[in-house]
C-alpha positions as CSV (number, residue, x, y, z in Angstrom):
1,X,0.0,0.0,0.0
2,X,1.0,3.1,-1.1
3,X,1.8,6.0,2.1
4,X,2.8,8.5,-0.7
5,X,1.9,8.7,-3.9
6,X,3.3,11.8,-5.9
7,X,2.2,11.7,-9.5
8,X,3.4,14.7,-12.3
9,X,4.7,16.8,-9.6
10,X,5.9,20.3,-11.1
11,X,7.5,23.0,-9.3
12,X,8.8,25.9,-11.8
13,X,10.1,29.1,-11.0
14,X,9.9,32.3,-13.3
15,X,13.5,34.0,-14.2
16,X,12.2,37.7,-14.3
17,X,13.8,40.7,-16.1
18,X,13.6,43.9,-17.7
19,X,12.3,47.3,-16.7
20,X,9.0,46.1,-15.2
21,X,10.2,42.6,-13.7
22,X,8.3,41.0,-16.1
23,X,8.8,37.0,-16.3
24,X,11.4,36.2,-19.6
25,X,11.5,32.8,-18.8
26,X,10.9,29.7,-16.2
27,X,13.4,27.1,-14.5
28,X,11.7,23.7,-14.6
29,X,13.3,22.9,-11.3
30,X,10.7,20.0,-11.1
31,X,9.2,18.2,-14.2
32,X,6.2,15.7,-14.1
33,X,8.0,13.4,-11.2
34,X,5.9,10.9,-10.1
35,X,6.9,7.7,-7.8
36,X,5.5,5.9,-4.6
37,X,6.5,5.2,-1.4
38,X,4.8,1.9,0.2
39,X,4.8,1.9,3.7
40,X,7.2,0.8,5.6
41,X,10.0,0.7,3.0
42,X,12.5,2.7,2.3
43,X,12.6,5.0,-1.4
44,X,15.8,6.4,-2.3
45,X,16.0,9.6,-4.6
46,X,19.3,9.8,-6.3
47,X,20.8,12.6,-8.4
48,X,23.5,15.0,-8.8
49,X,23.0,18.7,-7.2
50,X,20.6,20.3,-9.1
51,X,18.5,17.2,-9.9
52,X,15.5,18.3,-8.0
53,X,15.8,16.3,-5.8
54,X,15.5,18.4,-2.2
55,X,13.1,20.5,-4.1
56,X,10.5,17.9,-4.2
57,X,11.4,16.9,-0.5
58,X,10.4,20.9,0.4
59,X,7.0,20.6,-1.6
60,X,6.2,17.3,-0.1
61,X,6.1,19.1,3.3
62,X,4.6,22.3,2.2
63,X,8.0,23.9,2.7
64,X,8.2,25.3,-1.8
65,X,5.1,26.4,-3.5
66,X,3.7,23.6,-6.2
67,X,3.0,24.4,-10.3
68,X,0.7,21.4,-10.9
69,X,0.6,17.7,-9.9
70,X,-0.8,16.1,-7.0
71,X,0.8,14.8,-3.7
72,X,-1.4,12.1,-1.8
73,X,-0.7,11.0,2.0
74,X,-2.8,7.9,3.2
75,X,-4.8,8.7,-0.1
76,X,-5.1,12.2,0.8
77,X,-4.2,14.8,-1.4
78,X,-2.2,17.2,0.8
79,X,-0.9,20.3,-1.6
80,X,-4.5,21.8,-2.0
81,X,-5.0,22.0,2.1
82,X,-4.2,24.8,4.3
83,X,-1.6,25.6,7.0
84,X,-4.1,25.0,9.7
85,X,-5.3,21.8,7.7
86,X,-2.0,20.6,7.0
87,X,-0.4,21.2,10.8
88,X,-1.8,17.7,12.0
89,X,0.2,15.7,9.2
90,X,3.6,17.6,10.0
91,X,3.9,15.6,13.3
92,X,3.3,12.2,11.0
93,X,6.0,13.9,8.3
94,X,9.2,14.9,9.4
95,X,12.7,16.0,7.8
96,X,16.2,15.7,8.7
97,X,18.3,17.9,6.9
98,X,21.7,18.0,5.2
99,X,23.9,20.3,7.9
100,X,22.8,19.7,11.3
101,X,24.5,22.6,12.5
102,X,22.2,24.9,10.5
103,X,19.2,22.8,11.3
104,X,19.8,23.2,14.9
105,X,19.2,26.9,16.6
106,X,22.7,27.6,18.4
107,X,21.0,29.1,21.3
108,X,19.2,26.3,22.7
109,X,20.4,23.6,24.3
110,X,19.6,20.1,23.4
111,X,17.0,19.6,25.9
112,X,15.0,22.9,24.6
113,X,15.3,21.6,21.1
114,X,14.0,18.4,21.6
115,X,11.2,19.8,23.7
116,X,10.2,22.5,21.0
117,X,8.7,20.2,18.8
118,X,6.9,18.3,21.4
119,X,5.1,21.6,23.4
120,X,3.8,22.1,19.7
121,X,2.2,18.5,18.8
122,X,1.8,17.6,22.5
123,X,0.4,20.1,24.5
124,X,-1.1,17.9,27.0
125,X,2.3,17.2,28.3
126,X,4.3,18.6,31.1
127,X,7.9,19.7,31.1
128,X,9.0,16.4,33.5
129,X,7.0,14.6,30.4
130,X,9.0,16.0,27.5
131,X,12.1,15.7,29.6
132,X,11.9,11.8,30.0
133,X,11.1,11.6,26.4
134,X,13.9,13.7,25.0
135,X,16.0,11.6,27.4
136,X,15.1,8.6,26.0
137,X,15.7,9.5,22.3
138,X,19.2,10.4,23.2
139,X,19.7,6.9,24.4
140,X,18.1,5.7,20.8
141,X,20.4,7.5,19.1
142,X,23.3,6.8,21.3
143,X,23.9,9.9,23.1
144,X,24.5,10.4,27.0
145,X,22.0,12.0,29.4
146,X,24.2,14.7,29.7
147,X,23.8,16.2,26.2
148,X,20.5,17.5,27.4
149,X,22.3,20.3,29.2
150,X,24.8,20.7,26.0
151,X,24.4,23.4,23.1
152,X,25.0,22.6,19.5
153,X,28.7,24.2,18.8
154,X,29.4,21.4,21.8
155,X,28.9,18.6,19.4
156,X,31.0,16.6,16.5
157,X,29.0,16.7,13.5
158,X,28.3,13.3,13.4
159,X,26.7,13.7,16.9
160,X,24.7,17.0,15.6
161,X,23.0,15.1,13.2
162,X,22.1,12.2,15.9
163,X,20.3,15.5,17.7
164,X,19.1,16.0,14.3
165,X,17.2,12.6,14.3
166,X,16.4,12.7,18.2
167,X,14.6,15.8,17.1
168,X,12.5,14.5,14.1
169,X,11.3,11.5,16.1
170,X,10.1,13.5,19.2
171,X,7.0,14.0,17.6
172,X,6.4,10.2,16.5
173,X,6.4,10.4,13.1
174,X,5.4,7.4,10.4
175,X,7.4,9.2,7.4
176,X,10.8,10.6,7.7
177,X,12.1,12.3,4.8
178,X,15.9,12.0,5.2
179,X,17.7,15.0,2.7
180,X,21.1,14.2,2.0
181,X,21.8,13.3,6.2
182,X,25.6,11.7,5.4
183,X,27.0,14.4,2.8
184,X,28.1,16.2,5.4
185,X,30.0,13.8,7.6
186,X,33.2,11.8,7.3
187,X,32.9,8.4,5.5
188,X,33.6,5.8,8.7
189,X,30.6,8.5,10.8
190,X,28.4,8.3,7.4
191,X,28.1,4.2,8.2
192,X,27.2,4.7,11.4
193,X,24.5,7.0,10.9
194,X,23.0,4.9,8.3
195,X,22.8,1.8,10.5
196,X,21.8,4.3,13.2
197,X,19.0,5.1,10.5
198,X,18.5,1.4,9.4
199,X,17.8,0.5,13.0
200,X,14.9,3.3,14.3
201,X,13.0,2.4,11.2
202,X,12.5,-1.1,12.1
203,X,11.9,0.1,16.0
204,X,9.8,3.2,15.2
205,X,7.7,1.7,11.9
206,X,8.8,4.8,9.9
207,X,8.6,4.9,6.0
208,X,12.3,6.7,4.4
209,X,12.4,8.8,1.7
210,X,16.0,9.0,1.7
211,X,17.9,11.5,-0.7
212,X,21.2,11.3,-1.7
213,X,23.8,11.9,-4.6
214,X,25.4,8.9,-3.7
215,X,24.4,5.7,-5.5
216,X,26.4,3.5,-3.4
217,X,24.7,4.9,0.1
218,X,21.2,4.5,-1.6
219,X,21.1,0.9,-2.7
220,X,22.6,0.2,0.9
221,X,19.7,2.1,2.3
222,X,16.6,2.0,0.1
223,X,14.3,-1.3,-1.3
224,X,13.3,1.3,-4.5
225,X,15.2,3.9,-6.0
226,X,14.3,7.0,-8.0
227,X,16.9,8.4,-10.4
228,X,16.3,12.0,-10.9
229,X,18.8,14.6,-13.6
230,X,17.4,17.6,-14.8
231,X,14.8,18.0,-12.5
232,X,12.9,14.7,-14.3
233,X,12.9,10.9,-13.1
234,X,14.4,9.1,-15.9
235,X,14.6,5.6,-13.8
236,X,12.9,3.7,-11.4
237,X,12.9,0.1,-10.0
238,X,13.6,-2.4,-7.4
239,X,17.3,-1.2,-5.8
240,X,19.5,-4.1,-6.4
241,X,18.2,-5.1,-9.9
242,X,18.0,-1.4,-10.5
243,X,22.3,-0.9,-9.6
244,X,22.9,-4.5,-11.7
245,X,20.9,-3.8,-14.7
246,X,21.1,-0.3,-15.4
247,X,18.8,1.4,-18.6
248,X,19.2,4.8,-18.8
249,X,23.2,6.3,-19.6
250,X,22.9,8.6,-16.4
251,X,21.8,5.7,-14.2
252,X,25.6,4.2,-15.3
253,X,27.6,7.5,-14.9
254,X,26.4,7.2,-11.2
255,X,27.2,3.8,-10.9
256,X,30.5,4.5,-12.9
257,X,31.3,7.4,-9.6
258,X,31.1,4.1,-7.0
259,X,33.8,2.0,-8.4
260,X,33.0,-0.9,-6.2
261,X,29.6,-0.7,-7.1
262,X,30.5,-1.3,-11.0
């Protein structure tokens, strides 16, 4: 069963000019992209910078404005409803973004951070509530107790975006759109964030959307993959038959970047 179904999804944006600011032309940053996400799998969307790729993350979250297509969570279709309308389904759809430092507000320690998120979904709790929670989700992501206390600037990068996660899941979310969370990070903390990963979605029941421009990373992570260049899908199928069997020439220059993958 499909949780997400995005079918010709387009997001342009005008290039304006001239005396009056008139539009002279449009970026298709997004072009008729349509895939699904079942539940409880795990989709990767691969593509260099530029694909389109975290533009269609934004618009599944309301975050870019949409040209045309439709966007359906638990066959409902989501771009068409309201901020107040669409403030429910943010606690079931979450993001964790490329750079945790500039995800995470410097001026807050850990424990406010992780708390932020839940005084907004979960009013009905108290501070001692939140507390034990965002407790627990450092232990799940293997950080001390201690960190709670801890500000940002304090932490490796690799732990940042452990925070990062902590902060996603305080809301207990079913989808969990993961932008390009590795990039950032060293190669030997890239693996252990993606086991990290690997292991809350089988605990938590989430369903990944997990972006990368790293082929490799993506068949390790993801049951599907989406191949995006030019702001278009030009490939889609099952992972591993998808990284053996290749059909489109952009699909092999990836493949060609991961030597170990060839």
């Amino acid at each position: 069963m499909a949780l997400l179904r995005v079918q010709n999804l387009k997001i342009h944006f005008p290039v304006r000019g001239g005396w009056f600011g008139r539009s002279t032309d449009v970026i298709k940053a997004v072009d008729k992209v349509s895939f699904d996400v079942e539940e409880g799998s795990t989709v990767g969307l691969v593509g260099e910078s530029g694909s389109g790729k975290s533009t269609v993350a934004r618009a599944l979250l309301k975050l870019t404005p949409v040209t045309g297509g439709s966007v359906t969570y638990r066959d409902r279709e989501i771009l068409n409803l309201s901020e107040h309308d669409f403030r429910p389904l943010r606690k079931e759809m979450q993001m964790v973004f490329q750079d945790p430092i500039g995800s995470l507000n410097p001026r807050m320690t850990v424990e406010a951070i992780l708390a932020e998120p839940q005084q907004i979904h979960f009013k009905d709790k108290d501070r001692e509530e939140r507390a034990e929670v965002s407790a627990s989700l450092l232990r799940k992501v293997g950080l001390p107790e201690d960190s709670l206390q801890r500000y940002p600037h304090e932490f490796s990068g690799g732990q940042r975006q452990r925070i990062g996660i902590a902060r996603a899941l305080a809301v207990q979310p079913k989808f969990l759109i993961c932008d390009e969370p590795v990039s950032a990070l060293d190669v030997s903390v890239q693996a252990q964030i993606l086991n990290l990963l690997k292991d809350l979605q089988e605990e938590f029941q989430l369903t990944l959307l997990f972006i990368a421009h790293d082929l490799a990373v993506v068949r390790h992570m993801s049951d599907r993959v989406v191949v995006m260049h030019h702001g278009k899908v030009v490939e889609q199928g099952d992972a591993n038959e998808l990284c053996e069997n290749p059909r489109h020439d952009y699909t092999r220059r990836l493949l060609d970047a991961v030597p170990h993958l060839a």
